[in-house]
DRENLOSE-306608 format. One line per 3 residues: number of its first residue (from 0); their letters; for each residue x, y, z of N, C-alpha, C, CB. Coordinates in pm, 1 decimal. Glycine has a CB too. Layout:
% DRENLOSE-306608
NUM> A> X Y Z X Y Z X Y Z X Y Z; ...
This chain:
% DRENLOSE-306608
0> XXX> 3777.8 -2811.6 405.0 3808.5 -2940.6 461.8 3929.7 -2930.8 554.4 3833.3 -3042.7 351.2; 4019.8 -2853.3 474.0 4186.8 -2884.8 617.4 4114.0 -2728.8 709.4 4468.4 -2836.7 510.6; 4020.0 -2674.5 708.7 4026.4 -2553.1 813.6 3881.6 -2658.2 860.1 4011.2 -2337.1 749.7
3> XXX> 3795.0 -2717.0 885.5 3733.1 -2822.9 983.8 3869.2 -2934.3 1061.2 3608.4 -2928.8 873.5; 3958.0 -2985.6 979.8 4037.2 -3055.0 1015.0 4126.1 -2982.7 1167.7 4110.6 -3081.3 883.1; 4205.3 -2868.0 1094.3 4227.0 -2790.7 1179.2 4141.8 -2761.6 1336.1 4229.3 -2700.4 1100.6
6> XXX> 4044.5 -2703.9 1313.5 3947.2 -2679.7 1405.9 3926.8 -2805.2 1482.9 3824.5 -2630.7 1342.7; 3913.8 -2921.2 1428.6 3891.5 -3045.1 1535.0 4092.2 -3098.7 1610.9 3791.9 -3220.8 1402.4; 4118.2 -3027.9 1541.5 4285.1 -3094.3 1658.5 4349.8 -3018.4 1715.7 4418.9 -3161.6 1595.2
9> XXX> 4280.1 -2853.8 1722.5 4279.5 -2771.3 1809.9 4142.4 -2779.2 1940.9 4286.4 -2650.8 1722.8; 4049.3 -2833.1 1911.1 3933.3 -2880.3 1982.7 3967.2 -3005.6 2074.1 3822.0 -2915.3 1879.8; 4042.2 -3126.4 2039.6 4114.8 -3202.5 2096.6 4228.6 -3165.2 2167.1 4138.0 -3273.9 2024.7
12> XXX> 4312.0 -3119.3 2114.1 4389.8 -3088.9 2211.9 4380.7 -2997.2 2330.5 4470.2 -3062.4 2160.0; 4273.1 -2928.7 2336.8 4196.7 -2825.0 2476.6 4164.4 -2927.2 2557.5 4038.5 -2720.6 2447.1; 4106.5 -3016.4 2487.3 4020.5 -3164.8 2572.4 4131.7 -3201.4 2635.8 3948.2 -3316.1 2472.1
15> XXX> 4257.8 -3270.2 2545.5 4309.6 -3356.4 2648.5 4421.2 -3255.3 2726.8 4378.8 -3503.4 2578.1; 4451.2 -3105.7 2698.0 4467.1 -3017.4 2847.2 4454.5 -3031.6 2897.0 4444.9 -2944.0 2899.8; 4298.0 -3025.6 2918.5 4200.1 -2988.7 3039.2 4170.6 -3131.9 3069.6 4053.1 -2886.9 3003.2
18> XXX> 4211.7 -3245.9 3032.7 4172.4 -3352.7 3121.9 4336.3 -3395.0 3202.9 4089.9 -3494.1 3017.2; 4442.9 -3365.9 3127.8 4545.1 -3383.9 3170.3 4577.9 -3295.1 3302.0 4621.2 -3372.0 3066.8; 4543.2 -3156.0 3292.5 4540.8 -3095.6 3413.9 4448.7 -3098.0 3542.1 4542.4 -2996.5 3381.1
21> XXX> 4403.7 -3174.3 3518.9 4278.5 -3219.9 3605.7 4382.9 -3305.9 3746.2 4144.6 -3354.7 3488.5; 4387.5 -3250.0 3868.9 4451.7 -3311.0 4000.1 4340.2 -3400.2 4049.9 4498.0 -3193.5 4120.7; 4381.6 -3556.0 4022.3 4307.6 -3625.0 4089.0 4376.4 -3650.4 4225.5 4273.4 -3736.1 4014.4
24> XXX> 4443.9 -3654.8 4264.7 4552.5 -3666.0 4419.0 4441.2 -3541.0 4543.4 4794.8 -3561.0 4367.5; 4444.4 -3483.9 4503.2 4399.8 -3360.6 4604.3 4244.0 -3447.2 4673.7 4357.9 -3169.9 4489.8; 4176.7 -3555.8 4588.0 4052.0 -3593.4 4732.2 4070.4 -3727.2 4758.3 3864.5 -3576.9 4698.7
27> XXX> 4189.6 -3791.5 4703.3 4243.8 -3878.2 4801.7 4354.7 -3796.2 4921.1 4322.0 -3997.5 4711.1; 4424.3 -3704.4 4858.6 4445.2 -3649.3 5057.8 4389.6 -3623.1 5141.5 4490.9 -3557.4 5104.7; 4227.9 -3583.4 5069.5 4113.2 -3479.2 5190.1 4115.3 -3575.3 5278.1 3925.9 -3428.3 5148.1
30> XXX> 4077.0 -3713.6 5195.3 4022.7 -3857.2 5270.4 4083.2 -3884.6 5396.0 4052.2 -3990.1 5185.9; 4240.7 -3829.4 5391.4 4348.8 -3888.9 5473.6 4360.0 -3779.1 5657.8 4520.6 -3871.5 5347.6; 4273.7 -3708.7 5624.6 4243.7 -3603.3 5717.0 4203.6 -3648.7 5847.5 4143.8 -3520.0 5666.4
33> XXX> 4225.0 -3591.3 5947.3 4208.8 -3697.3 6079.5 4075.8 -3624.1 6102.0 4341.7 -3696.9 6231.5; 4003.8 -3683.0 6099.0 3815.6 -3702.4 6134.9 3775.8 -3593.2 6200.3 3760.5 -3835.8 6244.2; 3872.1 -3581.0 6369.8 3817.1 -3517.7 6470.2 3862.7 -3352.2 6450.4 3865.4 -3591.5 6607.8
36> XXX> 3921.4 -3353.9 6372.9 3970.6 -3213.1 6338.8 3887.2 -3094.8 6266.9 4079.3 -3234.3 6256.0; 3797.8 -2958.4 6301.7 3730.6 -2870.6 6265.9 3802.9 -2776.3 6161.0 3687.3 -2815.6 6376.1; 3808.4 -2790.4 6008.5 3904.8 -2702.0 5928.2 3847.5 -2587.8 5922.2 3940.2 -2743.7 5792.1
39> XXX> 3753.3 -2596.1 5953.1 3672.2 -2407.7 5904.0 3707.4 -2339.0 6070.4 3404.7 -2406.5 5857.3; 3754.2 -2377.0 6177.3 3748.9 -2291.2 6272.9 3955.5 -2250.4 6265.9 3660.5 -2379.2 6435.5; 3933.1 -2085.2 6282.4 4040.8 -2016.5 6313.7 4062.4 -1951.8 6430.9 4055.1 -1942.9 6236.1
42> XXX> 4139.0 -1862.9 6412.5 4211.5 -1731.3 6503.7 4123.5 -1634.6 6398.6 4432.3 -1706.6 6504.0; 4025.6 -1555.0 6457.4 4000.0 -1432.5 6336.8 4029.9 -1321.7 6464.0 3800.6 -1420.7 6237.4; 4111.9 -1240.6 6453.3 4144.4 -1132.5 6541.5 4120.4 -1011.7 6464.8 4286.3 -1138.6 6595.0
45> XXX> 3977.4 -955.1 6535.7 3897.3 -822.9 6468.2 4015.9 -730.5 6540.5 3695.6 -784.8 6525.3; 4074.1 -609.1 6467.4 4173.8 -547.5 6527.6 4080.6 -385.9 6504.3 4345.9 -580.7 6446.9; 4050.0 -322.9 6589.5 3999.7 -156.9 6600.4 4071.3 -92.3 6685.7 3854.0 -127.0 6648.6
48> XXX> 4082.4 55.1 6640.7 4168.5 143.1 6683.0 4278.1 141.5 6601.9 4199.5 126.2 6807.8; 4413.5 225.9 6713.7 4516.0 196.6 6610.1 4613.0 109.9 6568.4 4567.0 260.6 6609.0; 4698.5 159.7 6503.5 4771.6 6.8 6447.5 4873.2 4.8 6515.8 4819.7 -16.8 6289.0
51> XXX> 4938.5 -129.3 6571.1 5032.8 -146.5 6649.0 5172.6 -150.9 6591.2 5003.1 -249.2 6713.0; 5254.5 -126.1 6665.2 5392.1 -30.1 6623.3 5420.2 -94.6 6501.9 5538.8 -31.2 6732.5; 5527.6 -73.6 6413.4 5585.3 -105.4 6298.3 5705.9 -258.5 6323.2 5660.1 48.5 6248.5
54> XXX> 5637.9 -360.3 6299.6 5704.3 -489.5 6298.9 5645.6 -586.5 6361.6 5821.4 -486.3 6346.3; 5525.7 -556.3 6454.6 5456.0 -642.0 6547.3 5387.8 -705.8 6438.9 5364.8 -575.3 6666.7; 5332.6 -686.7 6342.9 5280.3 -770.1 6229.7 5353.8 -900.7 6195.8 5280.4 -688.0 6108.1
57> XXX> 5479.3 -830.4 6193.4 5596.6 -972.0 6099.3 5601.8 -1015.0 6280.6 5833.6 -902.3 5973.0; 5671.3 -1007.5 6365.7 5664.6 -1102.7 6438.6 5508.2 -1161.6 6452.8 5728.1 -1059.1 6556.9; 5409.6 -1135.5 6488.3 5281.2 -1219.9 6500.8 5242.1 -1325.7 6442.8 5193.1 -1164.4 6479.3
60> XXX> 5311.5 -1274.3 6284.8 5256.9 -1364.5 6138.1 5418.5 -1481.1 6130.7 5234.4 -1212.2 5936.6; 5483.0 -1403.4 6179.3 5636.1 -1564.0 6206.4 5542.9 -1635.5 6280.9 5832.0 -1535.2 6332.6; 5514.6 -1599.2 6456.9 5500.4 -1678.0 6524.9 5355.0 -1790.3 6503.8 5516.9 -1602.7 6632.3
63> XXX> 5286.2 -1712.6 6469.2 5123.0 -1797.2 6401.2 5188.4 -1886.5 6283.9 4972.4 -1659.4 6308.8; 5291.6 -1902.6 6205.4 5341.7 -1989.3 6110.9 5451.0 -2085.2 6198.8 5408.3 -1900.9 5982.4; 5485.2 -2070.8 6277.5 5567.1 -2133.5 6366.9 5501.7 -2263.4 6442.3 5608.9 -2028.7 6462.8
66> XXX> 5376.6 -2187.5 6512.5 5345.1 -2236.5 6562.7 5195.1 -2331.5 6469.3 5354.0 -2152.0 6667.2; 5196.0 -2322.9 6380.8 5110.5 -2394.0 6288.1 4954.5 -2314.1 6294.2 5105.7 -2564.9 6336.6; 4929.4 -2182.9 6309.1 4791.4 -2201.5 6388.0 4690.4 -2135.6 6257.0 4783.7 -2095.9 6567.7
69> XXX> 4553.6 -2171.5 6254.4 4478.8 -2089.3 6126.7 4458.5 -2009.1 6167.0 4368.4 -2118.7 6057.7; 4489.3 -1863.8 6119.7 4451.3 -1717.2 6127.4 4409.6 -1624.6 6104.5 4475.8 -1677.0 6129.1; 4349.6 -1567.2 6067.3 4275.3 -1438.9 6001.6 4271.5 -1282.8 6088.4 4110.5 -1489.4 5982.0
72> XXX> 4349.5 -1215.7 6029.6 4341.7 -1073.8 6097.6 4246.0 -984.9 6004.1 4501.6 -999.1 6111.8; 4135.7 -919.3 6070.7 4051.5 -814.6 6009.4 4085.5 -683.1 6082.4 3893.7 -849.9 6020.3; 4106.2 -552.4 5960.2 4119.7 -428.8 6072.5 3967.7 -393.2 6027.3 4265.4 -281.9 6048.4
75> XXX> 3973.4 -323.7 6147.2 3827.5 -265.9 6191.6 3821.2 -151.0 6167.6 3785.9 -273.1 6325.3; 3957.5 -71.0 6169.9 3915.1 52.0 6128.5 3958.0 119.2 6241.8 3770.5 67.8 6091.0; 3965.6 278.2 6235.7 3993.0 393.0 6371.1 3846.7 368.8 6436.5 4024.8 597.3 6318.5
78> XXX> 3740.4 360.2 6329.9 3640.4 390.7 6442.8 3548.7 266.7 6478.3 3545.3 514.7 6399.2; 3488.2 269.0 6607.5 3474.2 137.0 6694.3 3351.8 143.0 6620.0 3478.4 126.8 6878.4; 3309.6 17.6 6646.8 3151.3 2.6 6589.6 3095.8 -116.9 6710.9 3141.8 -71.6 6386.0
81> XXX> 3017.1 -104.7 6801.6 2980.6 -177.2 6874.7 2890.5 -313.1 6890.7 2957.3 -109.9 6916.7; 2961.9 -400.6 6929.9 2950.8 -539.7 6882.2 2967.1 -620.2 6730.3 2834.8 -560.9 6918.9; 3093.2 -447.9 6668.7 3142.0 -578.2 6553.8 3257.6 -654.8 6590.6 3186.5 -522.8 6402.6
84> XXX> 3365.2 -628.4 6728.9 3464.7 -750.4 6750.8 3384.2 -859.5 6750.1 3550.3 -750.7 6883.9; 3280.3 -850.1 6843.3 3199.6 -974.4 6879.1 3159.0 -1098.2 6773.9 3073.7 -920.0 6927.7; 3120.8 -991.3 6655.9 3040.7 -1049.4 6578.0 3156.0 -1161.1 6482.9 2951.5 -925.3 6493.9
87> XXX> 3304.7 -1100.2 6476.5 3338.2 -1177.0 6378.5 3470.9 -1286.3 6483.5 3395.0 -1065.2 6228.0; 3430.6 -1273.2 6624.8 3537.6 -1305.2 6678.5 3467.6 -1423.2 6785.9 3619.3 -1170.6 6737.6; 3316.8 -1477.2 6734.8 3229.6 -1517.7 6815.3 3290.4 -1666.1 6799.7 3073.9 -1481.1 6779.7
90> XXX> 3383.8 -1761.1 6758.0 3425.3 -1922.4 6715.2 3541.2 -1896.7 6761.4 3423.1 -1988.0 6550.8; 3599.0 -1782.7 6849.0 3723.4 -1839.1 6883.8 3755.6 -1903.1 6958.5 3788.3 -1788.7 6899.0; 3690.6 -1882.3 7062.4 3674.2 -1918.2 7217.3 3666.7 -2132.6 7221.4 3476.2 -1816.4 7284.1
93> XXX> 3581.9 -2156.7 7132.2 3628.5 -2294.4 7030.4 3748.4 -2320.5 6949.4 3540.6 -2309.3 6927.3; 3792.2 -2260.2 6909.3 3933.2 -2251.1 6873.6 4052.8 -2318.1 6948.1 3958.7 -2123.5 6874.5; 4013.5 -2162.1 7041.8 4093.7 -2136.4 7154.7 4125.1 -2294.4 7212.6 4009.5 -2030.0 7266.2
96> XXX> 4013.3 -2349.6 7311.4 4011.6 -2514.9 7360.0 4083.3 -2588.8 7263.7 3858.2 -2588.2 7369.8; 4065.7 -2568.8 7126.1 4117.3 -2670.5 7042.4 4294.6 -2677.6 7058.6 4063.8 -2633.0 6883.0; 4341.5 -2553.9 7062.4 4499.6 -2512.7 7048.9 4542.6 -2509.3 7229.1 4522.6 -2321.6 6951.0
99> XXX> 4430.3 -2528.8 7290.6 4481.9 -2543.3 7450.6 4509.6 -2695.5 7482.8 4357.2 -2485.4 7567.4; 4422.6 -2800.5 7358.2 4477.7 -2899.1 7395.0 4613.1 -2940.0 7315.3 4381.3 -2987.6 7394.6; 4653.2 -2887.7 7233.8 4747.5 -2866.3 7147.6 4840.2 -2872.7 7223.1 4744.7 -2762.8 7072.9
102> XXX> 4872.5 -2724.7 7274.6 4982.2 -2634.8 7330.7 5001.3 -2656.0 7524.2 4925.9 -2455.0 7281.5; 4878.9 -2678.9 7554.6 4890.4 -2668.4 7723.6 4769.7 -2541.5 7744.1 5086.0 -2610.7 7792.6; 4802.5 -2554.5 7870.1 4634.4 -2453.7 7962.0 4726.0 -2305.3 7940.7 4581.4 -2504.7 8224.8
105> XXX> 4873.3 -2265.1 7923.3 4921.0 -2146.0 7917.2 4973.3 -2108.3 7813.3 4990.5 -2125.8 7995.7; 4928.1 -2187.5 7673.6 4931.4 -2184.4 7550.8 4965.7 -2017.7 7485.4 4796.8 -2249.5 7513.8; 4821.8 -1895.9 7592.6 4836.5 -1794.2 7500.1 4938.6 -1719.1 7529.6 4731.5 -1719.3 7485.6
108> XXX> 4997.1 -1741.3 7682.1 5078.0 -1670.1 7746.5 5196.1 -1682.6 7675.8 5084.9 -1700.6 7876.1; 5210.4 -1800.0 7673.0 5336.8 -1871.1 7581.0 5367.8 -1740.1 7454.0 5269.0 -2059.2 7488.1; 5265.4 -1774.2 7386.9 5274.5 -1727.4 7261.1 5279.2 -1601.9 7230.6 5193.3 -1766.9 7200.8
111> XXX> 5155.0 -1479.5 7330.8 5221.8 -1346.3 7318.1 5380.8 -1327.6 7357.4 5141.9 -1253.8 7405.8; 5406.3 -1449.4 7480.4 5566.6 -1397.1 7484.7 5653.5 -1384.8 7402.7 5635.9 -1452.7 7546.5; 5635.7 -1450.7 7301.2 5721.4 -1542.9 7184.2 5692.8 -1395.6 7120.8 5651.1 -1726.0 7094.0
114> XXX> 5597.0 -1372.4 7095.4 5583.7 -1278.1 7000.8 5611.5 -1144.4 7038.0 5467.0 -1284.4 6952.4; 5615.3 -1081.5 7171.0 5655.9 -988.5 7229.7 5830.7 -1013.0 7165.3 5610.9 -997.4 7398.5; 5902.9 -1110.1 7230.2 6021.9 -1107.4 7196.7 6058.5 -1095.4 7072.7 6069.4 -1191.2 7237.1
117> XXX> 6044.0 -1164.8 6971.0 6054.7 -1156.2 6863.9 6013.0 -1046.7 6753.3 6020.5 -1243.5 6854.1; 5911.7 -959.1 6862.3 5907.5 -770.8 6777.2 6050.4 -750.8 6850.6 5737.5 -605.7 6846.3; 6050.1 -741.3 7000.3 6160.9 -641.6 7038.2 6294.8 -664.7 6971.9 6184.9 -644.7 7188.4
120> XXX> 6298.9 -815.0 6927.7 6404.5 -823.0 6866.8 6468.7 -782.6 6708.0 6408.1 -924.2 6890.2; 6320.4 -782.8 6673.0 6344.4 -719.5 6550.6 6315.3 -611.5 6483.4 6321.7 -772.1 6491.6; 6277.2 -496.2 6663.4 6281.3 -367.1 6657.5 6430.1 -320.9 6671.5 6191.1 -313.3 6757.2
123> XXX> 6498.6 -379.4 6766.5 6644.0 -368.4 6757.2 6718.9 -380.4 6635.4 6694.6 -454.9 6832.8; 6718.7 -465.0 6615.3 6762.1 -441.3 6482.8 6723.6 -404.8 6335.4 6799.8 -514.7 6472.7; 6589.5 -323.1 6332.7 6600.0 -214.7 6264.7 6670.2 -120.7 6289.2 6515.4 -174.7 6251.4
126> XXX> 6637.2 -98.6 6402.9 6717.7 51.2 6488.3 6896.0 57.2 6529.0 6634.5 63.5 6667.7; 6944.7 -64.9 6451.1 7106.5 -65.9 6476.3 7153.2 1.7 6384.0 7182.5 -196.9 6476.5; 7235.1 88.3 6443.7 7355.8 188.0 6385.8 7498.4 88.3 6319.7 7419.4 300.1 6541.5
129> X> 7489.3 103.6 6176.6 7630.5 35.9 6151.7 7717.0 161.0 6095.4 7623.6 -104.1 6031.0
């Protein structure tokens, strides 16, 4: 009798866990989402060949958080495989328009600059002598 007892207020209390942890907030925010906006389209940048110098990563991944943008980097590997950039890089070009009305018509220029600077700058200062 007290090991059924037991067993039912360990059985209850899982219940009201798992109902207590339950986030009801999260699909009243979805709701609040502005309509015209595409969430499944990114930046997927298929990357083949080799890997670019040591820090261009951390500046790229500052400036893509800076600048708010969805991203996805895939490496491809040393060796090319023909028409796999294509294949996983085919929704950017939609993207792209989306963050041109964002940013302006020189949006990407902008942004490799940003990101050019911000390796060189923080190739320098790896490379400072104290």
């Amino acid at each position: 009798m007290i090991a059924s007892a037991f067993k039912m207020k360990i059985f209850y209390s899982t219940l009201l866990t798992l109902f207590c942890s339950c986030n009801r907030k999260e699909t009243v925010n979805n709701s609040t989402m502005v309509k015209n906006t595409d969430t499944t389209l990114k930046w997927i940048d298929y990357r083949e060949g080799e890997l670019p110098p040591v820090g261009y990563y951390t500046a790229l991944d500052s400036t893509i958080k800076k600048w708010n943008i969805r991203y996805e980097r895939i490496e491809g590997g040393c060796e090319i495989i023909p028409g796999e950039k294509q294949r996983y890089e085919q929704n950017n070009e939609k993207y792209f328009r989306m963050l041109e009305k964002r940013f302006g018509n020189n949006w990407r220029q902008r942004f490799d600059k940003e990101v050019s600077i911000l390796d060189s700058t923080l190739h320098a200062e790896e490379n400072k002598i104290y």
